[in-house]
Wavefront OBJ file of the C-alpha trace (Angstrom):
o trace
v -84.207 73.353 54.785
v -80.879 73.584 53.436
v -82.008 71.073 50.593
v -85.100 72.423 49.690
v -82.919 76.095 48.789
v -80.610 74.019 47.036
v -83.142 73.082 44.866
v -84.730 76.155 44.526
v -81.218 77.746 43.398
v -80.512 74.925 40.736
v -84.154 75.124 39.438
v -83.735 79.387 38.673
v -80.188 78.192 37.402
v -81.697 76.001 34.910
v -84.080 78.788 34.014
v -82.109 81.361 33.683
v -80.061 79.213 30.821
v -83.435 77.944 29.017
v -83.953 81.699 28.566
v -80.599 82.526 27.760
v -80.405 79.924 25.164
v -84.077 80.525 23.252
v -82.288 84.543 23.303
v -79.883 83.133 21.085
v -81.131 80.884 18.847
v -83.895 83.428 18.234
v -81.173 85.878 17.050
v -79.721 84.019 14.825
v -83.008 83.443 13.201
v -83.457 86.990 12.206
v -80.079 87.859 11.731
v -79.187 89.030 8.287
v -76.665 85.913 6.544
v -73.767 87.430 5.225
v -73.129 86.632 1.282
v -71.250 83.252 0.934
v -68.149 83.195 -0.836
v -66.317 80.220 -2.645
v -62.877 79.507 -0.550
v -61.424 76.977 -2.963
v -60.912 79.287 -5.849
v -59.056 77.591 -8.983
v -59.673 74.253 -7.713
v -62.940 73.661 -9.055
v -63.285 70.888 -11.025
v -63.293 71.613 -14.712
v -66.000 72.076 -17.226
v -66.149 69.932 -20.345
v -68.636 70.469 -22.622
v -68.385 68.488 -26.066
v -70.421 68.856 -29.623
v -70.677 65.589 -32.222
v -71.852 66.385 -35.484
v -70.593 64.638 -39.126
v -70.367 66.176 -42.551
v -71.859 69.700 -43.054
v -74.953 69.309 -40.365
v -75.377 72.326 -37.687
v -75.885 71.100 -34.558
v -77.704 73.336 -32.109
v -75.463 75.667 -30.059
v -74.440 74.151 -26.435
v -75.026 76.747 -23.676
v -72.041 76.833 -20.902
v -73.295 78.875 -18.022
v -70.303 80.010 -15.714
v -71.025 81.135 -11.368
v -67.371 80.443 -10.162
v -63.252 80.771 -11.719
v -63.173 77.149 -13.277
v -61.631 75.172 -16.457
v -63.598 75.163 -19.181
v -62.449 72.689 -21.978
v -64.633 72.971 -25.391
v -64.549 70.084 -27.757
v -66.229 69.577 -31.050
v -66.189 65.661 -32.579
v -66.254 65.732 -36.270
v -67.423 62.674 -38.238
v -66.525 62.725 -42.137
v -66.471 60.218 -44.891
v -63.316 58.434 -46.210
v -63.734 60.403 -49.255
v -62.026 63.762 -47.402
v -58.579 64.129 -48.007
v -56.116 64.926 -45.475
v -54.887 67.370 -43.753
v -58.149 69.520 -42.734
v -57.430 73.229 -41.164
v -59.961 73.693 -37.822
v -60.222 76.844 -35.808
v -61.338 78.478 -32.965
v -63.467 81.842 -33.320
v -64.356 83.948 -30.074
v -67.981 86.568 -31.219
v -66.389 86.176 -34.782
v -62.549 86.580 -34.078
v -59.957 83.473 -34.899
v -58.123 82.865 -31.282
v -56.330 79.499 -32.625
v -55.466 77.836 -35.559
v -54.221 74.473 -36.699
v -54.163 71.567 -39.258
v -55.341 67.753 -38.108
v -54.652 64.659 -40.007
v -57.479 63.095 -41.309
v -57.481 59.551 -40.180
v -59.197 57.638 -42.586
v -59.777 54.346 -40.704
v -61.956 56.395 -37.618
v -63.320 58.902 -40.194
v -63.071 61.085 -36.672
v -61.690 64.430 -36.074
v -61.447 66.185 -32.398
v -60.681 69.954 -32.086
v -60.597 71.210 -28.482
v -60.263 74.456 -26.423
v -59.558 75.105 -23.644
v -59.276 78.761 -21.287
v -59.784 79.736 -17.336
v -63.125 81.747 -17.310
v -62.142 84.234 -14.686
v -64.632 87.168 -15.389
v -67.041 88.709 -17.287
v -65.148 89.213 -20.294
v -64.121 85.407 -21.122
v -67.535 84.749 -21.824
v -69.088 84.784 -25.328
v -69.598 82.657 -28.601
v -67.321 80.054 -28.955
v -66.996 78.145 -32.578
v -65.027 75.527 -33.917
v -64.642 75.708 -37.482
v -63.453 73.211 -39.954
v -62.281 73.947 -43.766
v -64.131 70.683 -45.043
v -66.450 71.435 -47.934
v -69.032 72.783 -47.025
v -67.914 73.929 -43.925
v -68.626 72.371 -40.443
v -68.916 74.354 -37.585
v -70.290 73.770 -33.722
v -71.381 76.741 -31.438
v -70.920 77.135 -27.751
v -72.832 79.816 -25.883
v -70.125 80.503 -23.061
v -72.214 82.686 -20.251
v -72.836 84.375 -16.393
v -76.594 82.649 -15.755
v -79.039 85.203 -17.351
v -81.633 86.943 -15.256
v -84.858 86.462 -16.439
v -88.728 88.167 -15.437
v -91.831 88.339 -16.621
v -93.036 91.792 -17.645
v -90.036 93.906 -19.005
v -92.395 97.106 -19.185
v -94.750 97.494 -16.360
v -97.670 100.206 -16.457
v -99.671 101.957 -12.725
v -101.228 104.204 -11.859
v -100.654 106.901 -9.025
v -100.962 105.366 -5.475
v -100.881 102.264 -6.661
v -98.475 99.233 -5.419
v -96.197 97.289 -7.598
v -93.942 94.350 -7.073
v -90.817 93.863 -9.532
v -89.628 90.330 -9.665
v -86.519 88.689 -10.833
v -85.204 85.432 -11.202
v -82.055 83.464 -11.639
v -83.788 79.826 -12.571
v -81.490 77.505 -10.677
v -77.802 79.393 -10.196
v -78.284 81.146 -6.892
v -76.282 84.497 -6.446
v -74.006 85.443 -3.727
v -76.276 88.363 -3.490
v -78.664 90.812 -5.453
v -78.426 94.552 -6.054
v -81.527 96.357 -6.849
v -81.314 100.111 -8.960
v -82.630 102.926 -10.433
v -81.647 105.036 -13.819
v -81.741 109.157 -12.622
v -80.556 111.516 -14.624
v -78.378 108.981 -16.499
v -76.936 107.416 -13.686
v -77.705 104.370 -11.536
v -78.765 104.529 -8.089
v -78.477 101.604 -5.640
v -81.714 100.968 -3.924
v -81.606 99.328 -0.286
v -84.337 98.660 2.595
v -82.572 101.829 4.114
v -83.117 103.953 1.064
v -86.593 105.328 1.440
v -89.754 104.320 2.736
v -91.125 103.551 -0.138
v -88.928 100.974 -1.532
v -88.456 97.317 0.312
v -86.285 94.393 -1.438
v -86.730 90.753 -0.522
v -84.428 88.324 -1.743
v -84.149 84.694 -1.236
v -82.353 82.286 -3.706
v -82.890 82.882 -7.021
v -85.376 85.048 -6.714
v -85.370 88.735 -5.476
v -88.748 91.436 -5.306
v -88.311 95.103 -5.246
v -91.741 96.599 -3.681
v -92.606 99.962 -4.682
v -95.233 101.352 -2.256
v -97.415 104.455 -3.114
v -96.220 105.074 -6.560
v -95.714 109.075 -7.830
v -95.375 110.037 -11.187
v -91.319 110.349 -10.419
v -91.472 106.576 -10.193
v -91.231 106.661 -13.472
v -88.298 105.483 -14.706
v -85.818 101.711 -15.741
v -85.386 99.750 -12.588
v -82.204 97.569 -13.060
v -81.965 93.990 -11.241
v -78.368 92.417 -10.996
v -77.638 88.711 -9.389
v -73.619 88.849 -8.586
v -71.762 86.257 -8.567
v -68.171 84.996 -8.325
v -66.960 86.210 -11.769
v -69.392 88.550 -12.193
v -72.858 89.981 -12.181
v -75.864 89.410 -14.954
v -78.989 91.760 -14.930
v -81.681 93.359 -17.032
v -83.884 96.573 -16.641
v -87.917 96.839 -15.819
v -89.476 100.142 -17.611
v -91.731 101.414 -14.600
v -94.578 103.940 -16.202
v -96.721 105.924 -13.470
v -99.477 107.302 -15.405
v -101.780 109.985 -13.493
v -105.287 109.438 -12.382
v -106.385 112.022 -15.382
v -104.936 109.554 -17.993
v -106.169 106.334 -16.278
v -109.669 108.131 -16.431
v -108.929 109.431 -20.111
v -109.738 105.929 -21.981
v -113.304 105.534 -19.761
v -114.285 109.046 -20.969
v -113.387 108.011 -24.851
v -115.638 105.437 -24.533
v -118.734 106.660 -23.260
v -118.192 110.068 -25.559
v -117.870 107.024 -28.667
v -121.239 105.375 -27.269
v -122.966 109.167 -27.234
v -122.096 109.538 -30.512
v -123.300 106.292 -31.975
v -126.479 107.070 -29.989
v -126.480 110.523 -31.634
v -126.229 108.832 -35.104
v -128.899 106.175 -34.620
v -131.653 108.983 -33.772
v -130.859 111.346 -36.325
v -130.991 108.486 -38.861
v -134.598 107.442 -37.617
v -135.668 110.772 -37.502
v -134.935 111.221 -40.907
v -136.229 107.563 -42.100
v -139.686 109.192 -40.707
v -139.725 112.421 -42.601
v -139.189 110.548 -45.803
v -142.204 108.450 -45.103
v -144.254 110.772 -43.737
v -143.673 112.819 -47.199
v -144.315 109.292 -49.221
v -147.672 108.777 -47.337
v -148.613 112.482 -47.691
v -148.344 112.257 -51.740
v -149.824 108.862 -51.877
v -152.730 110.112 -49.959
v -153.512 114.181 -50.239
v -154.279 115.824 -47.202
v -157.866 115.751 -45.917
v -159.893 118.721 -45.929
v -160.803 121.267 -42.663
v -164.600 121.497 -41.109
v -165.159 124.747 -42.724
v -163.714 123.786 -46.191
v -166.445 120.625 -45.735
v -169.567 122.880 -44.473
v -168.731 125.458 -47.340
v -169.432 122.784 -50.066
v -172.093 121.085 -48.397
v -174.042 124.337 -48.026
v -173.191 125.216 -52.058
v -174.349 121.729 -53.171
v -177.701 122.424 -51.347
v -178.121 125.908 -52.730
v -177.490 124.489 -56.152
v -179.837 121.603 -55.842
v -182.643 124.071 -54.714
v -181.925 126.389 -57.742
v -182.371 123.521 -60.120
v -185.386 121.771 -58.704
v -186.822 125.679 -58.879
v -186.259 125.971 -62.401
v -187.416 122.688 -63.558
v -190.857 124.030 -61.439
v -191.160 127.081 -63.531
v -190.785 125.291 -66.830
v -193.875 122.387 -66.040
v -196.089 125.738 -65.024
l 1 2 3 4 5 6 7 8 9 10 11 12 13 14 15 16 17 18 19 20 21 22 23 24 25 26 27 28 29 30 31 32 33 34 35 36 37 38 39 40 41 42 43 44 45 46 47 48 49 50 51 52 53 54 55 56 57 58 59 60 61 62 63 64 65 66 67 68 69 70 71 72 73 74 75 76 77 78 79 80 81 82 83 84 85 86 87 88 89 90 91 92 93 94 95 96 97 98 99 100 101 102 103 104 105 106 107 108 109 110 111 112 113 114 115 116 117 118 119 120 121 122 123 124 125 126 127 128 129 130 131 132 133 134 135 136 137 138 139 140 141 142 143 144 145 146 147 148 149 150 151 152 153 154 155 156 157 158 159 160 161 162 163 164 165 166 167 168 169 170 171 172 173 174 175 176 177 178 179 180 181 182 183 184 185 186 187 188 189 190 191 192 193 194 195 196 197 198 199 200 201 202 203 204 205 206 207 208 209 210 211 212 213 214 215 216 217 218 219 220 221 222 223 224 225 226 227 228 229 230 231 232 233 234 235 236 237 238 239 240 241 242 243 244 245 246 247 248 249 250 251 252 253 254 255 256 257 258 259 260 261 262 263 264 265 266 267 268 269 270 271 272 273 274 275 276 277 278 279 280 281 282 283 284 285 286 287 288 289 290 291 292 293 294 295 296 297 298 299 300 301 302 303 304 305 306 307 308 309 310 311 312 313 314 315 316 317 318 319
C-alpha cells in the first residue's frame, strides 16, 4: 500500500515539472528579444578596402558600408609608366575637402605608387566620399563610397483609398539592425509610431525587414511615413508618401470615362444624321418629287375633256 502511494506521489511530481517546464519554454517563445548590442567595441577587426587602377583610367567607386565602431584603412594602387617623373603629390579629399596631403617618390623600377588612409568610423558623420587624388597628368583619382547600409523599398509614393488597408515595407538587404523605428511627419514634426500607439497602426519587424500596417485608412493618413534601421554608429532611413484619396475622387476617373464614351456616342449620331439629310436632298434633286392623287385625277380628267373636244370638232368639219 505504502508503495503503490509512493508511486502515485512521484508520478504527480513528475507532472507537475513537465507542466512547469512546457510554462517556460512557451514564454520564452513569445517573449519580446531585447535589441542586441556589440560588447567588444573598438576591437573589431579592421576594414581594408583597396582600389588598382594605372595611368588616367577611372575605376568604379568601391562602396564601404559601416554597422559597428571599426578601422577602416583606404588604399588606392597606382600603376604609371617609367616615363613619369618623380616626386608625384597624392591627396586625400573627404565630399570635396583635402583632409591630407603628401609627396611619394616615384619608383621607377615597380612603376607602383600606394596612397593610403586610414580613420575610426565612429558615427554618422565619418561617413562620406572618400578620394585619392594624384597630380599625374591627367589626373588619377579612385572613389570610395564610405556608408551606414541604406534602406531600401519598393514604392516611395503609395496611393488608397478610404477604408482601405496598406502595408509599408522596408528593407535593409543583408546588414540586420539592432532594431527599427517606424514614424510619422505632423505638423512638421516626427512622431514615433509603436504597436501601443493606436489601433490602427501594427509594426512587424524581423531581420532586415520591417512592415508598418495601416488598417482602415482616413483621409488624415495622409501624410510621409519615415522608416529608420539603427544601428551601432547610427541609423539610415527614407520616407513613404502615403496619399488617402476619398471615395468621390476614386469614383471621379470612372465617371470621366463613361461621360467621354456619351459624348463620342453623341458625335457618331449627329454625324449620321446629317450624312442622311445630305442624301436625302441629293436623291430628291436627282429625282423630283412625285405627284399627289388629286394632282393625277385633275390631269387625267383634262386630257379626256380635251380629247372629246377635238374628236367633236373634227365631226363637225366631215358634216
Amino acid at each position: 500500500m505504502a508503495g503503490l502511494l509512493i508511486k502515485q506521489t512521484l508520478s504527480v511530481i513528475f507532472l507537475l515539472v513537465s507542466f512547469w517546464d512546457q510554462v517556460e519554454s512557451d514564454s520564452s517563445q513569445y517573449a519580446t528579444p531585447e535589441p542586441k548590442t556589440s560588447t567588444d567595441v573598438g576591437n573589431h577587426l579592421p576594414v581594408v578596402e583597396t582600389i588598382h587602377f594605372s595611368g588616367s583610367s577611372r575605376p568604379k567607386p568601391i562602396t564601404v558600408n559601416v554597422t559597428k565602431v571599426t578601422k577602416i584603412v583606404l588604399s588606392c594602387n597606382l600603376t604609371l609608366l617609367a616615363t613619369h617623373k618623380s616626386p608625384i603629390t597624392g591627396m586625400w579629399e573627404k565630399d570635396g575637402n583635402k583632409i591630407d596631403k603628401r609627396e611619394f617618390d616615384f619608383d621607377q623600377n615597380t612603376g607602383h605608387l600606394f596612397q593610403n588612409y586610414e580613420f575610426d568610423f565612429q558615427n554618422g558623420s565619418d561617413a562620406g566620399t572618400y578620394t585619392c587624388v594624384f597630380d599625374t597628368n591627367p589626373k588619377s583619382e579612385g572613389r570610395f563610397e564610405v556608408q551606414i547600409p541604406p534602406v531600401w523599398t519598393k514604392n516611395m509614393k503609395e496611393i488608397r483609398s478610404d477604408g482601405d488597408h496598406i502595408n509599408l515595407t522596408c528593407k535593409s538587404d543583408q546588414y540586420i539592425p539592432l532594431y527599427w523605428i517606424w514614424s510619422k511627419e505632423v505638423k512638421g514634426s516626427k512622431v514615433t509610431l509603436s504597436n501601443e500607439t493606436e489601433d490602427q497602426y501594427y509594426i512587424y519587424s524581423i531581420g532586415n525587414k520591417s512592415s508598418l500596417l495601416i488598417k482602415s485608412l482616413i483621409m488624415d493618413n495622409t501624410t510621409y511615413y519615415h522608416c529608420d534601421a539603427v544601428y551601432e554608429v547610427g541609423f539610415s532611413g527614407l520616407r513613404i508618401h502615403l496619399k488617402v484619396n476619398s471615395l468621390v475622387a476614386a469614383v471621379i476617373p470612372f465617371v470621366c470615362i463613361v461621360a467621354e464614351v456619351l459624348v463620342l456616342v453623341i458625335f457618331i449620331l449627329v454625324c449620321e444624321r446629317k450624312m442622311k439629310q445630305k442624301e436625302d436632298l441629293a436623291e430628291g434633286e436627282k429625282f423630283p418629287e412625285r405627284l399627289t392623287t388629286d394632282e393625277l385625277l385633275d390631269s387625267t380628267e383634262n386630257g379626256a375633256r380635251h380629247r372629246k373636244v377635238e374628236s367633236a370638232s373634227v365631226q363637225e368639219m366631215q358634216n
